[in-house]
C-alpha positions as a Markdown table, in Angstrom:
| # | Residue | x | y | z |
|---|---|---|---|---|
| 1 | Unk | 95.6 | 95.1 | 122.1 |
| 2 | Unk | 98.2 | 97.6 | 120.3 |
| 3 | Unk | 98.2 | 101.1 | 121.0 |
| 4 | Unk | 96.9 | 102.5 | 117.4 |
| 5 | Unk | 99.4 | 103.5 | 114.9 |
| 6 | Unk | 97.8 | 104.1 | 111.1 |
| 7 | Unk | 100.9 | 103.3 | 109.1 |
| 8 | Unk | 101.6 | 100.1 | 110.7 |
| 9 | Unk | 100.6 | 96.5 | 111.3 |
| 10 | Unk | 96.4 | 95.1 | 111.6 |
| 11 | Unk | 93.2 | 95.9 | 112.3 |
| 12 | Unk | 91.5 | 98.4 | 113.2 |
| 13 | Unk | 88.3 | 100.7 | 114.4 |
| 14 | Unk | 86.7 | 97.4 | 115.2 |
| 15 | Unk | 87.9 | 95.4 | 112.7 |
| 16 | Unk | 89.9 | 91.6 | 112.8 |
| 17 | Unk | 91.3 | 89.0 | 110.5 |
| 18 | Unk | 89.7 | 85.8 | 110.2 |
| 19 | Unk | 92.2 | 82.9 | 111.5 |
| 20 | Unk | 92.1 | 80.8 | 108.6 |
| 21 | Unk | 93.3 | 83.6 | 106.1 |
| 22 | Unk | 94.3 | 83.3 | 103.1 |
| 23 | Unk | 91.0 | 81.9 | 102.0 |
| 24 | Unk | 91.6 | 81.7 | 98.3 |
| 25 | Unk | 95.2 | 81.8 | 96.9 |
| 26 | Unk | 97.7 | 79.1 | 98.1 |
| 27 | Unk | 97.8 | 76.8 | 95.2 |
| 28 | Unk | 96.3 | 78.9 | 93.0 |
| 29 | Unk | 98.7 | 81.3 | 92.8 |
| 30 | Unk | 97.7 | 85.1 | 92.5 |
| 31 | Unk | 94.2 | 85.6 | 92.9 |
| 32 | Unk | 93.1 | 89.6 | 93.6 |
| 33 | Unk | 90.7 | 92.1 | 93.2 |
| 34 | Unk | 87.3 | 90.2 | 94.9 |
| 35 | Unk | 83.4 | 90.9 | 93.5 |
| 36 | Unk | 81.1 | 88.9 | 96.1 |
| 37 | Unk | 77.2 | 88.5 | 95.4 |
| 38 | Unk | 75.1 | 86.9 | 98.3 |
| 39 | Unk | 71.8 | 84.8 | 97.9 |
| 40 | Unk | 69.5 | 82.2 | 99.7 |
| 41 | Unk | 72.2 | 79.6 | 98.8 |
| 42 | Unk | 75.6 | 81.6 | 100.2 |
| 43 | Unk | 77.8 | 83.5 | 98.7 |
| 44 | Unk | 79.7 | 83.6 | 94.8 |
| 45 | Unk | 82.9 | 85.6 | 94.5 |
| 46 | Unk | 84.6 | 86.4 | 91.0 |
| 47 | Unk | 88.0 | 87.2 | 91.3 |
| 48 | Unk | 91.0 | 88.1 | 89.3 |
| 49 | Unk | 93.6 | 85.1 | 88.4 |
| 50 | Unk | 96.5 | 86.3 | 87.4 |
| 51 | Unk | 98.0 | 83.4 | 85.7 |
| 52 | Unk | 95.3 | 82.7 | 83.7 |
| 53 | Unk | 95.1 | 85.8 | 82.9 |
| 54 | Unk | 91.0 | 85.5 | 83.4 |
| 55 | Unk | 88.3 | 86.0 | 85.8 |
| 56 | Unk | 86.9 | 82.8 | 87.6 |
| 57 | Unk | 84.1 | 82.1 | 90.2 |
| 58 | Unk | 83.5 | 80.3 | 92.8 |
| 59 | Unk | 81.2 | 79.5 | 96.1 |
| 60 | Unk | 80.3 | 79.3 | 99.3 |
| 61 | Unk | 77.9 | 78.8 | 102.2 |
| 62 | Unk | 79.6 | 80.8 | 104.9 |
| 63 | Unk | 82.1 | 83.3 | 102.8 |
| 64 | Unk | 85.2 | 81.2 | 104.5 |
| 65 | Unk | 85.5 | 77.9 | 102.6 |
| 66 | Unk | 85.3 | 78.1 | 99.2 |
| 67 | Unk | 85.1 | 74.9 | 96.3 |
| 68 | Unk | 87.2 | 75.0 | 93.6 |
| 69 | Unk | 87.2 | 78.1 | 91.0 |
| 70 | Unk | 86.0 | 77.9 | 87.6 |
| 71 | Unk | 87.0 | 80.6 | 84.9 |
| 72 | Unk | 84.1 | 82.2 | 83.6 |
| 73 | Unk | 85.6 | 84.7 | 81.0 |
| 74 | Unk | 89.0 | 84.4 | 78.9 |
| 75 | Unk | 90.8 | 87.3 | 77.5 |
| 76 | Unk | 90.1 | 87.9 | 73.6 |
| 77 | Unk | 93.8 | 88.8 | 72.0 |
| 78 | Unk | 92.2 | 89.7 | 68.9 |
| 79 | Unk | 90.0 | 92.4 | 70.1 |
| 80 | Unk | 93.1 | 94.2 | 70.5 |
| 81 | Unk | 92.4 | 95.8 | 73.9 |
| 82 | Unk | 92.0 | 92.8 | 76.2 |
| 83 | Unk | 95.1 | 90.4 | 76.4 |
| 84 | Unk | 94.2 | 90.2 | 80.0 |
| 85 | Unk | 90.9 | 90.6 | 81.7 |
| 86 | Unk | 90.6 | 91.0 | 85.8 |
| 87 | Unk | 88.9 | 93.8 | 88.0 |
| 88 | Unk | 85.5 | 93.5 | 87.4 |
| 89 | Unk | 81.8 | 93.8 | 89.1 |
| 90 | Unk | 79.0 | 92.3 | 88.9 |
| 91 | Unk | 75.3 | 93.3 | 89.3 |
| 92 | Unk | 72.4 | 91.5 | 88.9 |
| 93 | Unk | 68.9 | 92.9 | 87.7 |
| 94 | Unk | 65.9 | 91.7 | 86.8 |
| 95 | Unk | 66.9 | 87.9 | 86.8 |
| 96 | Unk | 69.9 | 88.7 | 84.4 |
| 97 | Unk | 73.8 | 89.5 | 85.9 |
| 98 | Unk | 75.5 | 92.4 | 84.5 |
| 99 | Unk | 79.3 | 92.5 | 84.6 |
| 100 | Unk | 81.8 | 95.5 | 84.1 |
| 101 | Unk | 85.7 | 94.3 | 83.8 |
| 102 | Unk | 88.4 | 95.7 | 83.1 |
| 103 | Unk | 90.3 | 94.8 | 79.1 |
| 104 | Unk | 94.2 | 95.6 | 79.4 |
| 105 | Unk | 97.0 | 95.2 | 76.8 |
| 106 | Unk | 100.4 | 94.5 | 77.9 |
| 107 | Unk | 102.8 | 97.3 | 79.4 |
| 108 | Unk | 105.3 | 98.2 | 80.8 |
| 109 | Unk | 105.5 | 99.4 | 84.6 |
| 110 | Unk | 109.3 | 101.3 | 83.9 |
| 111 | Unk | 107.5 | 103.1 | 80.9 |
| 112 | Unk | 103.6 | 102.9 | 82.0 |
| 113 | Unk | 103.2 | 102.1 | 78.6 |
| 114 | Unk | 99.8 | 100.0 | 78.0 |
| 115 | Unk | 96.5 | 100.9 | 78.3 |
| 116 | Unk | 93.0 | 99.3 | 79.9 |
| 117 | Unk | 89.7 | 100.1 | 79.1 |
| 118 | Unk | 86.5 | 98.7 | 80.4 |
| 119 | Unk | 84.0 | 96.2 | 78.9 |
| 120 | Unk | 80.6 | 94.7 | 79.3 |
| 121 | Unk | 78.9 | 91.4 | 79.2 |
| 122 | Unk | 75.5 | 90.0 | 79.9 |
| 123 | Unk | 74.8 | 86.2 | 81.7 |
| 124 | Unk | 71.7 | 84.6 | 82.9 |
| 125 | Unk | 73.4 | 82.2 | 85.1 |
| 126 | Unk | 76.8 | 84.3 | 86.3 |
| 127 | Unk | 78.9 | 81.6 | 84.2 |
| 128 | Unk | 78.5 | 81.9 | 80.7 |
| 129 | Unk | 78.7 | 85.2 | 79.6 |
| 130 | Unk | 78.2 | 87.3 | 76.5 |
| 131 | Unk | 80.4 | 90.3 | 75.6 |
| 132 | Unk | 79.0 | 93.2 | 74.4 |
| 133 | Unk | 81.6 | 93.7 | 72.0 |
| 134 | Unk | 84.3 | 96.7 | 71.9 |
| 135 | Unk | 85.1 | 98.4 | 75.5 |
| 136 | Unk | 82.1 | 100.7 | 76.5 |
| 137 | Unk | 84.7 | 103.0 | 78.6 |
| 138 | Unk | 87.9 | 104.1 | 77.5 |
| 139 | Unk | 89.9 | 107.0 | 78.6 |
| 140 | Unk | 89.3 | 110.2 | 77.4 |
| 141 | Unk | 89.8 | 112.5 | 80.4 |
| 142 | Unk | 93.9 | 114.0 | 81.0 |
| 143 | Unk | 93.8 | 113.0 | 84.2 |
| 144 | Unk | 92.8 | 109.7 | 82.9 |
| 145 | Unk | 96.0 | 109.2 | 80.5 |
| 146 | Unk | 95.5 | 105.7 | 79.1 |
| 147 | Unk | 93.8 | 103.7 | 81.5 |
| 148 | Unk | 90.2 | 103.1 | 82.9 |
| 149 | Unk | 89.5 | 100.2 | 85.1 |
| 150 | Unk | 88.4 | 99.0 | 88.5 |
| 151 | Unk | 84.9 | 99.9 | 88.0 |
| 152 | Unk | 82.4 | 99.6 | 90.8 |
| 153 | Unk | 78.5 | 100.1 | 89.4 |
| 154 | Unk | 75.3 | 100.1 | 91.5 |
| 155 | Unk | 71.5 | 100.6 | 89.8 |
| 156 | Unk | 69.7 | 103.1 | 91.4 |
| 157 | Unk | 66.1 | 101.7 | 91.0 |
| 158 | Unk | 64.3 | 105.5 | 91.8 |
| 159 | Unk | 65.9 | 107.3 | 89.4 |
| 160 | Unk | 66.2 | 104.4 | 86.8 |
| 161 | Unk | 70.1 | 105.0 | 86.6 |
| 162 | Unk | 73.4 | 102.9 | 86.9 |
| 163 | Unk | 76.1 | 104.7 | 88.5 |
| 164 | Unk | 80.0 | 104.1 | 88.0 |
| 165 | Unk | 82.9 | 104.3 | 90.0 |
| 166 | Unk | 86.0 | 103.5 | 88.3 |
| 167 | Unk | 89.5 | 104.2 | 88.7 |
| 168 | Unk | 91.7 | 106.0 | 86.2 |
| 169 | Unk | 95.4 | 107.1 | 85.2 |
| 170 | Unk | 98.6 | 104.9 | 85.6 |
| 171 | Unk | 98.1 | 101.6 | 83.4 |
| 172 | Unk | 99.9 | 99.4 | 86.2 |
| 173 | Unk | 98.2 | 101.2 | 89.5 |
| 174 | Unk | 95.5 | 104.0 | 89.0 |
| 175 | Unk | 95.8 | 107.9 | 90.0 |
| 176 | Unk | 92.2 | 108.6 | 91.5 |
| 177 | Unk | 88.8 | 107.9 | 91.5 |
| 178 | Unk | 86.1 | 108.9 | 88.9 |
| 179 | Unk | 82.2 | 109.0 | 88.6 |
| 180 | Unk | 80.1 | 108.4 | 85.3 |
| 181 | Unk | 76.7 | 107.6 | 84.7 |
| 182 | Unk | 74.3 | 105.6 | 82.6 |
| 183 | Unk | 70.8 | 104.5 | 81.2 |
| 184 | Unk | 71.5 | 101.4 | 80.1 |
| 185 | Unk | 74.9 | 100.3 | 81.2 |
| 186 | Unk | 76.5 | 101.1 | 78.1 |
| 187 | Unk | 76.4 | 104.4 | 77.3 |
| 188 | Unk | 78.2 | 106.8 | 79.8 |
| 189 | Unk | 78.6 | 110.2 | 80.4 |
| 190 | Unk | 81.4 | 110.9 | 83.2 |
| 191 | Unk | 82.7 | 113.9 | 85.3 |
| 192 | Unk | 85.7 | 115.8 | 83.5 |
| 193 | Unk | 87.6 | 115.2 | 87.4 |
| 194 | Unk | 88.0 | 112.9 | 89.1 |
| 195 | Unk | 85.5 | 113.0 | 91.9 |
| 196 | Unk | 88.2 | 111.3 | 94.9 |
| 197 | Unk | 91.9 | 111.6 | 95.2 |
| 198 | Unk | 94.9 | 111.6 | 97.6 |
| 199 | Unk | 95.6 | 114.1 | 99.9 |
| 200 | Unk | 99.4 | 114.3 | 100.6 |
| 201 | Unk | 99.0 | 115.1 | 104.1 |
| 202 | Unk | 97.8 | 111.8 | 104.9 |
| 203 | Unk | 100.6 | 109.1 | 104.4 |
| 204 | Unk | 99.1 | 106.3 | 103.8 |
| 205 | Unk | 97.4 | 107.7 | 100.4 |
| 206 | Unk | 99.5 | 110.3 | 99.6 |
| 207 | Unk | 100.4 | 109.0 | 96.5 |
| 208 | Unk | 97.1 | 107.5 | 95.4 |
| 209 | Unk | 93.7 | 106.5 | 96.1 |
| 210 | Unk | 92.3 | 103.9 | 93.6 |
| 211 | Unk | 89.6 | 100.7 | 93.3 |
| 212 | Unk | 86.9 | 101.4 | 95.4 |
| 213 | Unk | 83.8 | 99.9 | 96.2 |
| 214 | Unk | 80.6 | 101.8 | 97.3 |
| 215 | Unk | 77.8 | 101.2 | 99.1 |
| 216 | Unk | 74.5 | 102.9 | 99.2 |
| 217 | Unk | 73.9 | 102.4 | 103.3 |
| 218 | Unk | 71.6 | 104.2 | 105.6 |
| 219 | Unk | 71.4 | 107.9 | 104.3 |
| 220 | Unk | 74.9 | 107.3 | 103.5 |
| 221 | Unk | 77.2 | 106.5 | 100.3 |
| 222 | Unk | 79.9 | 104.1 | 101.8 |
| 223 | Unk | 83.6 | 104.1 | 99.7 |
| 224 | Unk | 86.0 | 101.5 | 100.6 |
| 225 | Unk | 89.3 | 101.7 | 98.9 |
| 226 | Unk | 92.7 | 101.7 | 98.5 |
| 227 | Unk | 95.4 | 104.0 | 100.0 |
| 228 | Unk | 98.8 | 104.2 | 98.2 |
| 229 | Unk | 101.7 | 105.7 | 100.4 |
| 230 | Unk | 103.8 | 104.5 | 97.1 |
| 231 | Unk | 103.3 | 102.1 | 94.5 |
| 232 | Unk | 104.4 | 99.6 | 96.7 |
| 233 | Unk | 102.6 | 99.9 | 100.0 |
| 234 | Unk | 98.7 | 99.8 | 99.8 |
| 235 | Unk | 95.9 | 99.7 | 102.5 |
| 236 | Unk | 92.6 | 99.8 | 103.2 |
| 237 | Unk | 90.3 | 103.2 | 103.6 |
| 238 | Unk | 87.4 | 104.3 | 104.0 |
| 239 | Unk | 85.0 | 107.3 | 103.5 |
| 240 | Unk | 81.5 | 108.5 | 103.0 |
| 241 | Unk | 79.6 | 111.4 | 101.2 |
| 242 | Unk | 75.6 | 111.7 | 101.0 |
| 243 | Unk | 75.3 | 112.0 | 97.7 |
| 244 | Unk | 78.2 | 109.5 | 96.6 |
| 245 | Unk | 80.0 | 112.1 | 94.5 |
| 246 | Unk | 81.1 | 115.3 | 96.5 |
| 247 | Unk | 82.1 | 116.1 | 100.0 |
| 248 | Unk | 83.8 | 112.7 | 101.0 |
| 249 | Unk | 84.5 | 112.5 | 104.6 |
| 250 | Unk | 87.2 | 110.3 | 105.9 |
| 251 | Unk | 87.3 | 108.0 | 108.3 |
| 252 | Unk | 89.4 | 109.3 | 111.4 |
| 253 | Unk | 91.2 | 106.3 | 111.9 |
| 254 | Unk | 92.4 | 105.4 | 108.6 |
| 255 | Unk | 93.4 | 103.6 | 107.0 |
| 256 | Unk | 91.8 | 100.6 | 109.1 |
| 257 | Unk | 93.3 | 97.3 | 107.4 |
| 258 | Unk | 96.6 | 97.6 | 107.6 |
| 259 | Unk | 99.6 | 94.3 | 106.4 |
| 260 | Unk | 100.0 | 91.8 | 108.6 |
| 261 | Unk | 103.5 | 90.4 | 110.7 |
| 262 | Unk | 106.4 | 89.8 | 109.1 |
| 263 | Unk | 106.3 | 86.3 | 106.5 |
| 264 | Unk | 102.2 | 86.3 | 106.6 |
| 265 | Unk | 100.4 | 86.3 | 103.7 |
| 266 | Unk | 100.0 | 90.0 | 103.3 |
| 267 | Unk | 102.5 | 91.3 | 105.0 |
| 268 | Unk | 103.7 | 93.9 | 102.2 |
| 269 | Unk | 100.0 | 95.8 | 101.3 |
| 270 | Unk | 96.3 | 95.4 | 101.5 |
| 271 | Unk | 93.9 | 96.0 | 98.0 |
| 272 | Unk | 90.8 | 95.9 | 96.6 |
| 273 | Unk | 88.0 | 95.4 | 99.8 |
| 274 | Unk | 84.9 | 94.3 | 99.4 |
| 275 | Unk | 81.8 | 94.3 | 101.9 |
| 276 | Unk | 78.9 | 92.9 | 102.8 |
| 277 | Unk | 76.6 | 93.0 | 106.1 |
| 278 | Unk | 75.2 | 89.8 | 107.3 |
| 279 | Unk | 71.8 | 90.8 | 108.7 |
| 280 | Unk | 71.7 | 87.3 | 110.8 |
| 281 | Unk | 74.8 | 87.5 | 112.3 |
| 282 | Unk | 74.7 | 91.3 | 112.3 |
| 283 | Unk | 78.6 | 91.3 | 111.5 |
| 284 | Unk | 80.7 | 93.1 | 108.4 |
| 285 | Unk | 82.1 | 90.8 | 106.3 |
| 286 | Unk | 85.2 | 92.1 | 104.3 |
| 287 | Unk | 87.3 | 90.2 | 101.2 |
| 288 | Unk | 91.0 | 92.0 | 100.9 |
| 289 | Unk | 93.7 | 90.8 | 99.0 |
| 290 | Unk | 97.1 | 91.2 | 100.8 |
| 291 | Unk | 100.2 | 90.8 | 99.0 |
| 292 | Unk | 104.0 | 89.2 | 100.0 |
| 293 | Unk | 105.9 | 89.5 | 97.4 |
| 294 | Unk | 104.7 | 89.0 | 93.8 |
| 295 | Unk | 101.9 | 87.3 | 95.0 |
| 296 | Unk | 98.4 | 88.3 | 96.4 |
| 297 | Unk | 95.9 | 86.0 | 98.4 |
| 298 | Unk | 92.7 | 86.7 | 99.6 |
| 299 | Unk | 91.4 | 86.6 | 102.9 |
| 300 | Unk | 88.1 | 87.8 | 105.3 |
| 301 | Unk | 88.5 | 90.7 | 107.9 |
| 302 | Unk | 85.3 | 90.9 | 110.0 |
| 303 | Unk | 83.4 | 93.3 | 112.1 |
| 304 | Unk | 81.0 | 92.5 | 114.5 |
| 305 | Unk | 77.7 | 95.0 | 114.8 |
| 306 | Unk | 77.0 | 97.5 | 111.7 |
| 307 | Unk | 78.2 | 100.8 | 113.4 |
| 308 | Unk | 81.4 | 101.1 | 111.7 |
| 309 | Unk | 82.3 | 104.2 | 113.8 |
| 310 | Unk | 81.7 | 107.3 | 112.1 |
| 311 | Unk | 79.8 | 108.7 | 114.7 |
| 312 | Unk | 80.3 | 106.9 | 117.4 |
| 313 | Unk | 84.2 | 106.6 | 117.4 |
| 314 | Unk | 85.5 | 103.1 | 118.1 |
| 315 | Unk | 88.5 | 102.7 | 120.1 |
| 316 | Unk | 91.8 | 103.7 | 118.2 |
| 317 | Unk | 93.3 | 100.3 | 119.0 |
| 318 | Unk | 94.4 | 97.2 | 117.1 |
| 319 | Unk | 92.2 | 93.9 | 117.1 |
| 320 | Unk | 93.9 | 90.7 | 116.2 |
| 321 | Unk | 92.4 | 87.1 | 116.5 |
């Protein structure tokens, strides 16, 4: 145990790294930005592959070993907006799988030149899909310069409405978090703000908060996502609101997945988290992407028991394996 410091190394409110981290990377070279669907037969994560500038799948029974990817959409350089495709989700409704992903053209960091803008494709296996065409979000908020991406969408069966969390702003990292909604997954209308962003007081986001996922959990709305002290050093947050757009309340010990030692696999930041709760083995299971260097990996945090801590405080310590 580690007395709890939130802008430095681990785990914690509860939280520890699996041994056998990175799961996916190694080889493969950078792999980021994880989508994870669960069925009777395991688990299917897309992710982003950097190299091949694509997004690939692949599977699993237990969420730690994983067989080999396979890419299961390319970029299309003559659509103009997509010389690279990555940062996607996935949904799947009535027997069909929905995916949102993010279309960029190439940039410039120095500059921020470049732009992304998100597209949509339909599948009715989760391998061979079929684009809808031209982007179905683009930017056209200020605050949203030249650049929508990371978008997160759940279905709210009741109301017969999919809603969108996506991230907006700088074309190499995001600014803030935005909201949009939809009847049929194309058409979107979108709040003129952005619905979550830093606040400068707290360090480890002070500079921004970006790619979130949300869950709809137990009265709650759950956001997971990234804190940006600067463009270089990222970790994982977490908040909640109860009715997913306004009145986000932190989690008191954020940010709780910090980098790792010195020479580990994601020593340098933490991105993109993405959760599910296994009901049998009442545990959290989280995919993060830590980064040494230039290159990300992917690896499994894990939380035993569903009270993440809200309101019953866990202790403020640090959990390693």
């Amino acid at each position: 145990m580690y007395k709890y410091d939130p802008c430095t190394l681990g785990c914690y409110s509860g939280w520890r790294r699996y041994k056998g981290n990175p799961v996916i990377g190694n080889e493969l070279g950078e792999c980021f930005d994880v989508f994870v669907l669960s069925d009777e037969k395991g688990y299917r994560m897309y992710f982003s592959w950097r190299s091949k500038k694509s997004i690939a799948v692949c599977f699993s029974e237990d969420g730690f070993e994983w067989s080999k990817p396979r890419i299961v959409l390319t970029p299309d350089e003559s659509t103009g907006w997509e010389d690279d495709v990555n940062r996607m989700c996935i949904l799947k409704k009535d027997g069909i799988y929905h995916m949102w992903y993010s279309g960029q053209t190439a940039g410039s960091l120095r500059d921020n030149t470049g732009t992304s803008s998100i597209g949509y494709a339909t599948s009715a296996d989760g391998i061979e899909w079929k684009r809808y065409g031209g982007p179905v979000f683009t930017a056209e908020n200020e605050w949203e310069q030249a650049s929508v991406m990371c978008p997160h969408v759940l279905y709210e069966p009741e109301i017969k409405l999919f809603r969108m969390y996506y991230s907006a702003g700088g074309w190499f990292e995001p600014d803030a978090i935005g909201y949009a909604e939809s009847r049929d997954g194309i058409n979107w209308t979108r709040r003129e703000k952005p619905i979550f962003w830093p606040i400068y007081s707290n360090l480890w986001e002070r500079e921004r908060t970006t790619a979130c996922q949300v869950l709809k959990y137990e009265g709650w709305y759950y956001m997971f996502y990234i804190g940006f002290e600067d463009v270089h050093k990222a970790r994982v947050c977490f908040a909640r609101s109860r009715n997913g757009i306004d009145d986000w309340e932190r989690h008191h010990n954020n940010p709780i997945i910090c980098p790792g030692e010195a020479d580990s696999w994601d020593c340098e930041a933490m991105y993109k988290p993405f959760l599910i709760y296994e009901e049998k083995n009442d545990r959290w299971l989280m995919w993060v992407n830590g980064r040494k260097a230039f290159v990300e990996q992917i690896g499994v945090m894990i939380h035993d028991g569903k009270d993440l801590g809200f309101d019953t405080p866990l202790p403020k310590t640090r959990f390693e394996e």
